[in-house]
C-alpha positions, -999 to +999 in steps of 0.1 A: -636+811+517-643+835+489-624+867+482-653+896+487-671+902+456-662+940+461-623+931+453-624+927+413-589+927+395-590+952+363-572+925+335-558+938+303-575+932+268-550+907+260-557+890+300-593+891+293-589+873+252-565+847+270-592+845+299-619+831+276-594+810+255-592+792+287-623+791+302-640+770+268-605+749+268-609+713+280-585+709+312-567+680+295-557+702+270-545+733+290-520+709+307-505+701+275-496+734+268-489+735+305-464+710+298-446+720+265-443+758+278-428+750+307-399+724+296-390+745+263-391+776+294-366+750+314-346+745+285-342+782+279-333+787+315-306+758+308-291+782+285-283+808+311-266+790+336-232+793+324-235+831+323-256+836+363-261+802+373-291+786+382-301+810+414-296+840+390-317+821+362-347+813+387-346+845+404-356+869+366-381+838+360-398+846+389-394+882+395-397+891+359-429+865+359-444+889+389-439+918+371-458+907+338-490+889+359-491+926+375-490+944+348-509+917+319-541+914+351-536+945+370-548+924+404-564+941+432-541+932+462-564+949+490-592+939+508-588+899+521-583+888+552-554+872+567-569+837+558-558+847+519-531+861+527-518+832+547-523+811+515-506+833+491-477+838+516-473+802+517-476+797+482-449+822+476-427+802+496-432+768+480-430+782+446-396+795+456-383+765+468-393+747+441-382+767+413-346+772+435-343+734+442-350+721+409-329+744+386-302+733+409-311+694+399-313+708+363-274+721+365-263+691+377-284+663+353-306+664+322-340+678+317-359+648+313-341+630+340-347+660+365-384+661+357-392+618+355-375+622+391-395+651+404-427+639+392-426+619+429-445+653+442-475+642+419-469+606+423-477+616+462-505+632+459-520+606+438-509+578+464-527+599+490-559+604+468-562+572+454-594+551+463-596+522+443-568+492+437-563+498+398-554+534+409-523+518+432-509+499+399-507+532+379-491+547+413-469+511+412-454+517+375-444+554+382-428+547+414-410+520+392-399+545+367-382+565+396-367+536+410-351+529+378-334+563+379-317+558+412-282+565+405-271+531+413-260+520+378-286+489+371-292+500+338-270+519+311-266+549+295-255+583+312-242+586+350-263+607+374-252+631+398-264+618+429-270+658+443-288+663+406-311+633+414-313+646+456-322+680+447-349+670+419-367+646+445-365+677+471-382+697+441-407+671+434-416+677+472-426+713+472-441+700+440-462+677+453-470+713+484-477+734+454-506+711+443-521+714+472-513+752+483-525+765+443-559+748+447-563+769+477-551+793+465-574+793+436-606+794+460-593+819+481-586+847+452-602+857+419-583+853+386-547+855+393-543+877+418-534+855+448-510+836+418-495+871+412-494+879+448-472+848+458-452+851+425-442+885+442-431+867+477-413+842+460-395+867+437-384+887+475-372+853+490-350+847+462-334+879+460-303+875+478-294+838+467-301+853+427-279+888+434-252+871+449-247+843+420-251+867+391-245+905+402-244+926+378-255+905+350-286+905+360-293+942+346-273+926+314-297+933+286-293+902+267-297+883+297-330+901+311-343+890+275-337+856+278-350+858+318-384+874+302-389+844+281-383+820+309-408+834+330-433+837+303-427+801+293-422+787+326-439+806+353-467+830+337-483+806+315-480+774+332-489+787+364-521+803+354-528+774+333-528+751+364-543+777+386-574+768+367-571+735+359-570+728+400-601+747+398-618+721+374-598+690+384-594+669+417-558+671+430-557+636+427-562+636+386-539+666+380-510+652+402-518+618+378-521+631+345-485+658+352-471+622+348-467+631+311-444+658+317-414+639+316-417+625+281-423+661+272-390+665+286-375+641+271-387+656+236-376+692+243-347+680+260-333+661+227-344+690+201-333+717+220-304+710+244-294+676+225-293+659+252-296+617+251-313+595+277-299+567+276-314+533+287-322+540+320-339+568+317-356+553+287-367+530+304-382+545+329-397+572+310-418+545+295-429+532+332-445+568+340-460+574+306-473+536+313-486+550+345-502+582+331-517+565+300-536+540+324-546+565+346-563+587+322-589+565+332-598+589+363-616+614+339-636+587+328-669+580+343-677+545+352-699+525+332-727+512+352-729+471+354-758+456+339 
């Protein structure tokens, strides 16, 4: 159902110049920046966990990610029905619990690791959407890769916390519910507005955990700095990225081609936070990009038979 044509949000000049940008972008392309924001965003986040702790860390991405949609689109919040609402309720919910469960994992094990392990949310929704066999091996190498991360000490390199590797396939969960809920989302509201609405829930439901971790360095000024570029890089511009991609793509193809966000994370990971891999993960870093790389097929259209 579409939001009445009488509801219009009022976006800034620089909404409406980065509106355009993305409307004549390819969606391939929007999900590499998609990507790269949000892992150097992660990696920035990474950096304040020693000071409020992961809950304080995703509760300024998300509330101060609210505030900027609000003011950068200016979105019309009246006049849907409870249908939208429902949807941007529920979207505010999985976002928190997402965001909450996965910078958990990322205290507890590294960046690339936490993301090759949540990528089972995608890997889902691709199972679930697939329709032809080829489709199931590119599922079938990814699963692999995950596999392969199971801390269970097969293959070498660094030891994983097994509530790291927990909490990053509970991530990759809501992941896998965010797919879904955003491309409703995306139908149900114009522009951002039912992303900003939801951003606004989730920022309310994670209130409490974020106060009590961090207290009063939360109003540090330093820290509300760092907090702004963390929501820029890993909830405003990511998540109205893929707000429009799911408007251009299948669920199916997005939840496939997200598989290259690991080795993303695995580059930002090493430049930033110097953090190695080791085997394992190597390893199975190379099974998803295997995966993705074969699946890019999906965007293809098939050559008729002769």
């Amino acid at each position: 159902m579409q939001a009445p044509k009488a509801v219009r949000s009022s976006p800034s000049k620089v909404a409406e110049v980065a509106r355009a940008s993305i409307n004549v972008t390819p969606p391939p392309v929007l999900l590499l920046v998609d990507m790269i924001s949000v892992q150097v965003g992660a990696a920035l986040a990474k950096t304040l966990f020693h000071s409020i702790g992961p809950a304080g860390a995703v509760l300024l991405r998300v509330s101060i990610g609210a505030l900027i949609l609000l003011i950068l689109w200016r979105p019309k919040l009246a006049g849907y029905g409870w249908r939208e609402y429902r949807w941007a309720l529920l979207f505010g919910v999985v976002l928190a619990a997402m965001n909450f469960s996965f910078y958990q994992s990322l205290d507890r094990i590294p960046l690339a690791v936490a993301v090759t392990v949540e990528f089972v949310g995608p890997l889902a929704v691709a199972l679930l959407g697939s329709r032809r066999r080829i489709d199931l091996l590119w599922v079938a190498l990814a699963t692999a890769g995950i596999v392969v991360l199971a801390p269970i000490g097969l293959f070498g390199g660094i030891a994983l916390d097994p509530l790291g590797v927990g909490l990053a396939l509970l991530a990759g969960a809501f992941w896998g519910g965010y797919i879904f809920v955003s491309a409703q989302v995306g139908r149900s509201f114009p522009g951002v507005t039912g992303l900003a609405l939801a951003m606004v829930v989730a920022g309310v439901l994670l209130l409490p955990v974020g106060v009590f971790s961090a207290g009063s360095m939360l109003l540090n000024g330093r820290i509300l700095l760092l907090g702004g570029g963390v929501a820029a890089l890993s909830s405003v511009v990511p998540y109205s990225l893929e707000l429009e991609v799911l408007r251009r793509l299948p669920p199916r193809v997005f939840g496939v081609l997200m598989s290259l966000e690991p080795a993303v994370a695995a580059v930002v990971g090493l430049l930033l936070l110097h953090q190695q891999v080791g085997l394992r993960a190597a390893v199975a870093i190379a099974l998803v990009i295997t995966a993705s790389v074969g699946a890019t097929g999906l965007l293809k259209k098939p050559v008729p038979v002769a």
